[in-house]
C-alpha positions in Angstrom: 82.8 102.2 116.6 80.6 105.6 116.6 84.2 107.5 117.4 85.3 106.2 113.9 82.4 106.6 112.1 82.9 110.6 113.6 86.6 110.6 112.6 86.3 109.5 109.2 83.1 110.2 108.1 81.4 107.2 105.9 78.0 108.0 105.9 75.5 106.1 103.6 71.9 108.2 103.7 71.2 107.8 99.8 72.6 104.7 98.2 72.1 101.3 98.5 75.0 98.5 96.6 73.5 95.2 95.2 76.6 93.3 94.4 76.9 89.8 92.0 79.3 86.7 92.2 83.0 86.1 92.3 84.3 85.2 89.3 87.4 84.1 88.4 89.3 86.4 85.3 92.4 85.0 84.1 92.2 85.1 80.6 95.2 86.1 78.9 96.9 86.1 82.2 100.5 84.6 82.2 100.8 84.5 85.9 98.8 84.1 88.8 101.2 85.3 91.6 99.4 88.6 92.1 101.1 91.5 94.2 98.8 94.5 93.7 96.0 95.9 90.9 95.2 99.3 89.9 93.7 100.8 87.2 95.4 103.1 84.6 92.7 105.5 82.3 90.6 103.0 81.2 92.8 100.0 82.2 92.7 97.4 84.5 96.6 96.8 86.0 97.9 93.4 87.5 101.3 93.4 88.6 102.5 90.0 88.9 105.5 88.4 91.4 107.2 86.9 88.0 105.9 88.1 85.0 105.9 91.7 84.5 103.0 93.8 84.5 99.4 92.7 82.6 96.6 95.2 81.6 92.9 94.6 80.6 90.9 97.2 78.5 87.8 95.1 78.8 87.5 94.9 82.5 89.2 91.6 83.1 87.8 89.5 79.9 91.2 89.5 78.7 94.9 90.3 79.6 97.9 91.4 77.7 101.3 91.8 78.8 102.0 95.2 78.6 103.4 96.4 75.3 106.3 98.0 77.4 107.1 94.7 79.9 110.1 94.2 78.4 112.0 97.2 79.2 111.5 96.3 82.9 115.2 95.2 84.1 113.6 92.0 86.0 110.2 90.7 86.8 110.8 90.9 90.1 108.0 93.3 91.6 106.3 93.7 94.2 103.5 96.2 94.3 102.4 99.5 93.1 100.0 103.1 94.3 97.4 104.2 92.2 94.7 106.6 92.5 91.3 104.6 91.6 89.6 107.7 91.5 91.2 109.5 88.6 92.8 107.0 87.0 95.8 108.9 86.2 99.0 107.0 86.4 100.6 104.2 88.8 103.9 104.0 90.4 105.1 100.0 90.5 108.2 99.0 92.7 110.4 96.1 92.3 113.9 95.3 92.6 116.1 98.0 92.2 113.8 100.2 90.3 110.3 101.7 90.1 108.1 102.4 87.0 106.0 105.1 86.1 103.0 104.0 84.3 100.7 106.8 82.5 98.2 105.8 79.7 100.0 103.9 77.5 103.4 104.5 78.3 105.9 102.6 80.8 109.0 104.5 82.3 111.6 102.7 84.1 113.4 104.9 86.9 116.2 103.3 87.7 117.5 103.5 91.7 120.6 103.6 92.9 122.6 104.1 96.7 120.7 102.0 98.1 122.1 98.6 99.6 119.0 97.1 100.2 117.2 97.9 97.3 114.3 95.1 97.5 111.0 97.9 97.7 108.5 97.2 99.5 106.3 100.6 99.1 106.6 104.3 98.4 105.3 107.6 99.3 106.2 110.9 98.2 106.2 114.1 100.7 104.9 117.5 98.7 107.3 119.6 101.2 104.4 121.2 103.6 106.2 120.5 106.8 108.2 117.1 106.3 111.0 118.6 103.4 109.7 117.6 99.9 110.9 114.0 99.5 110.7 110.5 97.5 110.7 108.2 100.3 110.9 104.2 99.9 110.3 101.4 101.9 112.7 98.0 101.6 112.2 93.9 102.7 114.8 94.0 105.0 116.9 97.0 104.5 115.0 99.8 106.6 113.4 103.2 104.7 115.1 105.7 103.1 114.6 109.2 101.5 116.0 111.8 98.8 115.0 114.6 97.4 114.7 113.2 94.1 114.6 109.5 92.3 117.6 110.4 90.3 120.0 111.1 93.7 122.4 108.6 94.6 122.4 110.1 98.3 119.7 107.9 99.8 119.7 108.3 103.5 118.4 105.8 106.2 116.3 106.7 108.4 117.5 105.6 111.5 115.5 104.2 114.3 114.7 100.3 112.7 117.0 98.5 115.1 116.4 94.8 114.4 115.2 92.3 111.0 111.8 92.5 111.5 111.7 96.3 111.8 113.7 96.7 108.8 110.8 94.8 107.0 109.1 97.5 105.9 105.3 97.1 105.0 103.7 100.6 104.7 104.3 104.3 104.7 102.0 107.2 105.5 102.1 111.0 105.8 100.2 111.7 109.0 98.6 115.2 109.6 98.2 116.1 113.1 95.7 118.9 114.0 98.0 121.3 114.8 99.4 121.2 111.5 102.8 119.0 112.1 103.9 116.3 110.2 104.4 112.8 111.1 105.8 110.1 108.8 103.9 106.7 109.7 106.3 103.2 108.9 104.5 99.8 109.1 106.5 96.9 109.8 106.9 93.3 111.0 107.5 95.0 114.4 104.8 97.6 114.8 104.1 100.9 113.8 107.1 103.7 114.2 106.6 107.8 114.0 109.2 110.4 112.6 109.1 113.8 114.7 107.0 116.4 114.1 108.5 117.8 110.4 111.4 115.5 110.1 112.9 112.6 108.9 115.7 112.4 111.3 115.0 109.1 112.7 112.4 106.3 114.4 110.9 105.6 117.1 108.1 102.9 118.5 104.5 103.9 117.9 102.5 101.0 118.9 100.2 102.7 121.7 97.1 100.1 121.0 99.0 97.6 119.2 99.9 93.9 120.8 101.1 90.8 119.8 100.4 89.6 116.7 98.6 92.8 115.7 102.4 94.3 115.4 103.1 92.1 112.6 101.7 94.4 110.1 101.2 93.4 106.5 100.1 96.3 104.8 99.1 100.2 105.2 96.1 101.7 103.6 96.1 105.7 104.7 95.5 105.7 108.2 94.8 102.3 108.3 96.5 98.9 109.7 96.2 95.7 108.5 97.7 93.5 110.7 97.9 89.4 111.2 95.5 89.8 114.2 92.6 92.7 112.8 92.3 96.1 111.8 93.9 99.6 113.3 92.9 103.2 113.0 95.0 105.9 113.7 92.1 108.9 114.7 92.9 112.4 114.8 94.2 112.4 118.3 96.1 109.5 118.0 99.1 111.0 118.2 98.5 110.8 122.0 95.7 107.9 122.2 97.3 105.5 119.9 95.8 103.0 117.8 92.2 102.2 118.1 91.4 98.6 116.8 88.3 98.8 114.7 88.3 94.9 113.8 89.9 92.5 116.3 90.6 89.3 114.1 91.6 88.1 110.7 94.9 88.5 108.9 94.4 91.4 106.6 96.6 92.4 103.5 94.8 94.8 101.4 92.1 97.4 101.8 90.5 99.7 99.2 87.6 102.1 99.5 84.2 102.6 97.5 83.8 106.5 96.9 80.7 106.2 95.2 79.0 103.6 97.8 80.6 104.9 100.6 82.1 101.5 101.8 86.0 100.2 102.5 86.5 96.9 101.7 89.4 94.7 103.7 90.4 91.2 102.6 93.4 89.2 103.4 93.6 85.5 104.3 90.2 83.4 104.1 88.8 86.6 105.5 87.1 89.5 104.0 85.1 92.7 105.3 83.1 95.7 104.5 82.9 98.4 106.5 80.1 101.0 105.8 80.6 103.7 108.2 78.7 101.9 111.2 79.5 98.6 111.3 81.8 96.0 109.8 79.6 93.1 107.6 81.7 89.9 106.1 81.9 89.7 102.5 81.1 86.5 100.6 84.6 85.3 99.2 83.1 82.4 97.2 84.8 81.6 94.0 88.0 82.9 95.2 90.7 80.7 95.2 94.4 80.8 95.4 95.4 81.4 99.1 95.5 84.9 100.6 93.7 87.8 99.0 97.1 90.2 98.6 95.7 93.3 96.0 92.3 94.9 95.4 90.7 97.7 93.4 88.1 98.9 91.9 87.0 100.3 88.4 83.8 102.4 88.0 81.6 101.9 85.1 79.5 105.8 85.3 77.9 106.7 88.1 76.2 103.8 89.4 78.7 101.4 90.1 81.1 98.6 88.5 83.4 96.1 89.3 85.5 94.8 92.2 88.9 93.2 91.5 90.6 91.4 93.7 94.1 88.8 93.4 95.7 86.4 95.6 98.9 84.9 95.7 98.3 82.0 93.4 95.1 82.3 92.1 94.9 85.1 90.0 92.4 87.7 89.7 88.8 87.8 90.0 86.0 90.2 89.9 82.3 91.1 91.0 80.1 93.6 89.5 78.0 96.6 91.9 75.3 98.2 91.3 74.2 101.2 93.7 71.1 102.2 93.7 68.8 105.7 94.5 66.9 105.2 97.7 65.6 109.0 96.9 64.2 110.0 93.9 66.2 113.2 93.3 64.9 114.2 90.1 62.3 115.5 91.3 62.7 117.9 93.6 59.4 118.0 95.9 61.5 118.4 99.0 64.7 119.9 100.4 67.4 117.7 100.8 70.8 118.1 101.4 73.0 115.4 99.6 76.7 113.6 100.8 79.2 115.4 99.5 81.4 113.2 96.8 84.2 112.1 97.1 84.2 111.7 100.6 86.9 111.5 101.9 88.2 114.3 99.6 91.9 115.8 98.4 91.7 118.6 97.1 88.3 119.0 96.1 84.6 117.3 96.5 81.3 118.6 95.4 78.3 119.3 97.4 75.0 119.0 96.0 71.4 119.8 97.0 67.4 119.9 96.1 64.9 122.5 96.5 61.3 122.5 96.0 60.7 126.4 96.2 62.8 129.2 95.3 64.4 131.3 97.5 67.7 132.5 99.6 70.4 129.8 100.1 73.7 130.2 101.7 76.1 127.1 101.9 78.8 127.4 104.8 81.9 125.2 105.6 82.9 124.9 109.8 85.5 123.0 111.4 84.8 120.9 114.2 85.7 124.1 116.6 82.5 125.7 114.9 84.9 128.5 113.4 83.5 129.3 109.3 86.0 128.2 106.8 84.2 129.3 103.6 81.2 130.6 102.6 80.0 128.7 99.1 76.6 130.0 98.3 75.1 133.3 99.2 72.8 134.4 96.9 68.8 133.8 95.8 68.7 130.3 93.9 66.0 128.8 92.0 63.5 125.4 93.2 65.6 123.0 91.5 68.8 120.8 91.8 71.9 122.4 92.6 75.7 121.4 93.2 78.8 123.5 93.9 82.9 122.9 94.8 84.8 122.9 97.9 88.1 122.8 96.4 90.3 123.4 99.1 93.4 123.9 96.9 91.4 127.1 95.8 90.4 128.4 98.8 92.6 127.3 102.1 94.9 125.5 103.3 93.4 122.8 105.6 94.6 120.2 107.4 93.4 116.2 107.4 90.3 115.9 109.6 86.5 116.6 109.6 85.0 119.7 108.6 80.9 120.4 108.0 79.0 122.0 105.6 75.1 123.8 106.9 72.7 125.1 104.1 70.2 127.4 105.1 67.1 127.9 102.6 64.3 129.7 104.5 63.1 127.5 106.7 64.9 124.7 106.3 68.6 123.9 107.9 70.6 121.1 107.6 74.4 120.1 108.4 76.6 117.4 107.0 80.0 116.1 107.8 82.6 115.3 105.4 86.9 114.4 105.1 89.6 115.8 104.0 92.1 112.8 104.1 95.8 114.5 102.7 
């Protein structure tokens, strides 16, 4: 478990999360067949298997159909990406189409030249080694890519040679140290790889992976959930495989606590946080309604908010968290060199620090080979609190993978380690 902890980096030093009960939110809600949640600006999103698309701007109190539903051609969905960090916008698949939703508004892209078009999940590829592509993911009908949502060339990837592995359950851009490109397809056959900055076909990735642990249900970055545990594919893994980090339960959905530093994994009567160490069961009283299938979570400021969860015939429901201080930081009557946040990070994160007397600070960024990346702070600074940005959009290009950050301020030295997760 330490070589995870090392290769992705969730370290809690500061915070503490109190957390309340499970309750069940369904006001409002015309249908409790949940496939996924997200949240939109201020909006809370459930996407339902026969109903259309719901939103709460009260944190789950109540739900509305979307004002936009109806332009949906069916109802027929069956899941969606958001980012629960910004907030910005949510792409929702279904059949034969995908929709782009972005504050209030709902856009319908319609999807045609594909046979097969029952999506299952979608990535996109920004063109830094695999060529720029919309790629989607089909129950039963393999992957496919184009350059654009509007093409009606769609090509197959080949390489998914029987039902199961045409039952496509996640996709993932994987980064390899060297800079290469790998795409990652989940299925109900195991794990498959692309070359090294192609598309061009399949083949079996399932170094790690047995038995019922290559029925996989869902993909959450580098992560597996699979009917038998949890997978992570490390930075070497391209020649060590899959490491499992959990052996049992039948997983489904997996989101992460930026603020808290914790990922949270639930699936069917089973549910699990992992904090960067070790892996602690959740309480999943009050939830009802079979398998836990979607999950997100919506921050209320700084110091916490709510956890949503839905399962397949239950609904949604919700508990509040709370994180703590452990360290008074106010007051700076010691040096102390805080996580960075977000961690993981794309593009950007922020590094922050205290310091009781005044003096010369520099701030420099490694990679795990000890080489400097970027210098941040060079310069006298005052006793006080202090925060820059690593934003490595701004500065270099840098590849997934752990990199660490050392102040120096006379005397005192200290290094951290964060991720950049692409």
């Amino acid at each position: 478990m330490l070589q995870i902890k090392n290769l992705f980096l969730v370290i809690i030093l500061f915070v503490s999360t109190i957390y309340s009960q499970w309750t069940q939110v369904n006001n409002g809600l015309g249908s409790q067949q949940i496939k996924s949640l997200g949240i939109v600006g201020t909006n809370v999103v459930a996407v339902t298997a026969n109903q259309g698309i719901f939103i709460s701007s009260n944190s789950g109190n109540n739900w509305q159909l979307h004002p936009q539903n109806s332009t949906l051609p069916n109802f027929n969905l069956n899941g969606s990406l958001s980012d629960v960090i910004s907030g910005g916008a949510m792409i929702v698949w279904g059949q034969g189409f995908l929709a782009s939703l972005s504050g209030s508004s709902l856009i319908v892209i319609p999807i045609t030249g594909i046979g097969n078009n029952n999506f299952s999940c979608y990535t996109s590829e920004e063109g830094a080694g695999i060529t720029e592509s919309k790629i989607l993911g089909t129950n039963g009908g393999g992957i496919y890519y184009a350059d654009n949502f509007a093409s009606t060339n769609w090509t197959q990837i080949p390489g998914l040679n029987n039902a199961n592995a045409r039952t496509v359950t996640g996709v993932y851009v994987f980064d390899a140290p060297n800079g290469d490109e790998h795409l990652i397809v989940a299925t109900r056959d195991g794990a498959y790889i692309s070359p090294a900055n192609s598309l061009s076909n399949l083949t079996g990735f399932n170094n790690g992976l047995t038995g019922s642990s290559r029925s996989i249900n869902n993909m959450y970055g580098p992560f597996l959930l699979t009917k038998l545990g949890i997978f992570f594919l490390p930075s070497d893994g391209l020649s060590n495989g899959w490491t499992n980090m959990y052996p049992t339960g039948d997983f489904r959905t997996a989101v992460m606590d930026f603020l808290g530093e914790n990922f949270y994994f639930y699936g069917n009567d089973v549910g699990v946080r992992f904090d960067g160490t070790s892996f602690l069961n959740e309480n999943l009283t009050g939830i009802t309604g079979g398998a836990i299938v979607a999950s997100t979570i919506q921050y209320l400021g700084q110091t916490g908010g709510y956890i949503f969860v839905g399962t397949e015939n239950g609904g949604v429901f919700r508990k509040q968290f709370v994180i703590s201080s452990v360290d008074d930081e106010s007051k700076p009557t010691n040096f102390i060199l805080n996580q960075n946040y977000p961690n993981p990070f794309n593009p950007s994160t922020k590094i922050s620090w205290q310091m009781p007397v005044s003096g010369h600070t520099t701030l420099r960024v490694f990679d795990v080979l000890g080489n400097e990346i970027a210098t941040l702070v060079d310069e006298y600074r005052e006793a006080g609190n202090h925060e820059v940005e690593f934003n490595v959009g701004q500065t270099i290009s840098l590849s997934s993978g752990i990199y660490f950050y050392k102040i120096q301020a006379g005397e005192f030295v200290q290094t951290k380690k964060m991720t950049l997760i692409k």
